[in-house]
C-alpha positions in Angstrom: -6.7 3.8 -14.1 -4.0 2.9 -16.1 -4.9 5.2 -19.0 -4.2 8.0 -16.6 -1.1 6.7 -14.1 1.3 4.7 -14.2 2.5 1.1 -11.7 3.5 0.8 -8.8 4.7 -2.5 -6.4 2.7 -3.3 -3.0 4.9 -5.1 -1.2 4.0 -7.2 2.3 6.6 -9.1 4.7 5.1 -11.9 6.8 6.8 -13.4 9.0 8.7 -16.7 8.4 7.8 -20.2 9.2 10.8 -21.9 11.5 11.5 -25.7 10.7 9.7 -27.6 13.2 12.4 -28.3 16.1 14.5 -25.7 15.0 12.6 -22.7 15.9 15.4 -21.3 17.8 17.1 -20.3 14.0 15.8 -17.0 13.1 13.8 -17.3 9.9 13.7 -14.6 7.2 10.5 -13.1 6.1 8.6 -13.7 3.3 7.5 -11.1 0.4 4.6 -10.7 -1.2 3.9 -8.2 -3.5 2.3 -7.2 -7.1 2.1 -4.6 -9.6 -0.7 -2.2 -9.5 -2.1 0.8 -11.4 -1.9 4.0 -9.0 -2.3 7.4 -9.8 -0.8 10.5 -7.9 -3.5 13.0 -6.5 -3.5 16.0 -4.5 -4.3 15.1 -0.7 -7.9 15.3 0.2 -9.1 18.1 2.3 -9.9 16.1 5.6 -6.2 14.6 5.6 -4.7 18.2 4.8 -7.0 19.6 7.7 -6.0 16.6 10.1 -2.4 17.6 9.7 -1.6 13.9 8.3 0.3 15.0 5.0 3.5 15.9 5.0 5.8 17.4 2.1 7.1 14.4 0.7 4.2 11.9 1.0 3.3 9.8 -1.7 -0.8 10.5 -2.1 -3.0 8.9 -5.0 -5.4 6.4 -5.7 -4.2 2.8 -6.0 -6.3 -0.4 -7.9 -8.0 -2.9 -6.1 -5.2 -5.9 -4.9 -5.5 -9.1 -6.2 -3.5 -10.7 -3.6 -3.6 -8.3 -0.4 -6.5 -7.7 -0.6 -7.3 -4.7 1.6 -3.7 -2.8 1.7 -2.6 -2.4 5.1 -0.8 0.4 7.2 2.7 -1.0 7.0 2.8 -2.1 3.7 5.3 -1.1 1.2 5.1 1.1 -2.3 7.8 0.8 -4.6 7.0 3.9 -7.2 9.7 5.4 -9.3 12.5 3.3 -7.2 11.6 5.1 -4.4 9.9 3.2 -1.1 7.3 4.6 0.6 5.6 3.1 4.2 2.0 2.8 3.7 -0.2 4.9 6.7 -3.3 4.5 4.7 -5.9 2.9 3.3 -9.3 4.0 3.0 -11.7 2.3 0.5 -13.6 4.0 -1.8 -17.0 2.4 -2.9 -19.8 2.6 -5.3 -21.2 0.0 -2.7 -20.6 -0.8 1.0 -19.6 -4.5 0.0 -16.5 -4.0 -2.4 -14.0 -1.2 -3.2 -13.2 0.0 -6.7 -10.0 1.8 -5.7 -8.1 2.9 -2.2 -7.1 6.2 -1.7 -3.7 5.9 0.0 -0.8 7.9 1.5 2.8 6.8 1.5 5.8 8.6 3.3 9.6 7.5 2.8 
């Protein structure tokens, strides 16, 4: 993948953990992200029929995560300096038991 695109940062806040007896002080949350090869893509045909894409989304194929390990909806791409919400994450598989790459879509 990286022969053909370029990196991007998947970024996840958790919330979090209070002190214990002071769990009335708000805690910040915690970041954790990596760098992953992604390349952009045209949108697939069933998202473009299901009215999902929208002028401006971020659409490609993103490596396999080491450390979140499926992407979720919610998630955050850094590509180019720009941020993009994650709405999806479908797995795509040479078997049903582990994916090679995600096919995701971003939107600002």
């Amino acid at each position: 993948m990286s022969r053909y695109g370029g990196t991007v940062k998947l970024s996840r806040f958790t919330p979090g953990v209070p002190v214990p007896g002071h769990e009335h002080i708000p805690v910040a949350p915690v970041e954790t992200s990596e760098d992953l090869a992604f390349i952009v893509t045209a949108a697939g045909a069933e998202w473009v029929s299901q009215g999902v894409v929208q002028v401006g989304d971020l659409v490609g194929v993103l490596a396999v995560p080491l450390t979140l390990n499926p992407p979720l909806p919610g998630d955050r791409i850094t590509a180019s300096g720009k941020g993009y919400i994650l709405l999806r994450a479908e797995p795509v598989d040479s078997d049903p038991c582990s994916a090679i790459h995600y096919a995701i879509q971003g939107r600002v």
